[in-house]
Steps between C-alpha positions, in 0.01 A plus 500: 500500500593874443612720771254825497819725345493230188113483511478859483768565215347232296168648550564858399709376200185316374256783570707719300473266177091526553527162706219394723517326839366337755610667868402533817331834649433667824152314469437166298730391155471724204594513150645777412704701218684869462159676520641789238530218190162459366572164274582329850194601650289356195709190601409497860112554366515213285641272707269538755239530253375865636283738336739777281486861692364304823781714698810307725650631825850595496689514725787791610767472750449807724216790505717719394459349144175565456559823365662319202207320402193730628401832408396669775518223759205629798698649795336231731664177286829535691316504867240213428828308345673566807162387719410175368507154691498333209632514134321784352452590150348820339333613162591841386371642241729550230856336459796593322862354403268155432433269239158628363328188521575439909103610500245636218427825670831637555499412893736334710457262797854540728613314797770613668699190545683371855615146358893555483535285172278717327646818637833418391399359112295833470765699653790340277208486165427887550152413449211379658370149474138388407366266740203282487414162627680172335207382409284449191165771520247418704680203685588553866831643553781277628557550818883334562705404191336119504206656390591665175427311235699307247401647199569871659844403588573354191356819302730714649820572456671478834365399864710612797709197652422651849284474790301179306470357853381784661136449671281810554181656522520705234235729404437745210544845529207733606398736173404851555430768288567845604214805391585853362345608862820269627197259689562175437280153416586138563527314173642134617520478826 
């Protein structure tokens, strides 16, 4: 097996070359690409057999980023970040620095990641990462490694070496989208 320095390198190399892989997150085991190349994306979507412009969370490394990727981010995204119990992820309204087809209305769904292997790909890529279940649409979402399914492995074109064995409770990220008032509602909780 690969330590997490190999893991990593081989990971960013990939993503760079429009690669996508199967990784684990701060919440259950995604498949994910370089969320600024748009052919990868239509990749991801076909493998999992998902709906074109049916938008993908992506993830960043730090809050700070999200002034990359969203035009005027709501002041009150950093403190609810900051707030959460649990993995949070947020809709704002309108993206940019993204492939166009991450969504069909020009949003963008962001989760501030606090998994260190994903910090440190998307640190060392430059980019964020899309992340969305390893699963095909509309089956449930593996919830260790065991659970993803063959085919999705196969499909893609790397799956981390590391924390396989790793039993959790893992649970998807809560989904809210933030108003022009800056109120809030509960998409997935």
């Amino acid at each position: 097996m690969n330590t997490f320095e190999q893991e990593v390198e081989i990971c960013v190399k990939l993503l760079k070359e429009g690669k996508v892989f199967i990784y684990p997150t701060d919440t259950i085991w995604g498949i994910g690409c370089d969320a600024t190349n748009t052919k990868a994306i239509d990749k991801i979507c076909k493998i999992k057999n998902r709906p074109a412009g049916k938008g993908l969370i992506i993830l960043v490394d730090s809050i700070e980023r999200l002034n990359d990727y969203v035009k005027n981010p709501s002041p009150i995204a950093a403190d609810l970040i900051k707030s959460a119990c649990n993995p949070l992820s947020i809709i704002y309204k309108e993206s940019k620095g993204l492939a166009k087809n991450l969504s069909s209305d020009g949003s963008v769904c962001i989760r501030v990641t606090t998994n260190e292997f994903c910090k440190e790909v998307i640190r060392r890529l430059g980019h964020p990462i899309t992340s969305t279940s390893a699963n095909l649409s509309g089956e449930p979402s593996p919830a260790n490694f065991n659970d993803i399914s063959e085919q999705m492995k196969d499909a893609a074109d790397y799956v981390v070496s590391l924390y396989h064995d790793d039993i959790v409770k893992p649970k998807a990220s809560t989904i809210i989208r933030i108003n022009d008032d800056n109120s809030f509602e509960v998409v997935r909780s």
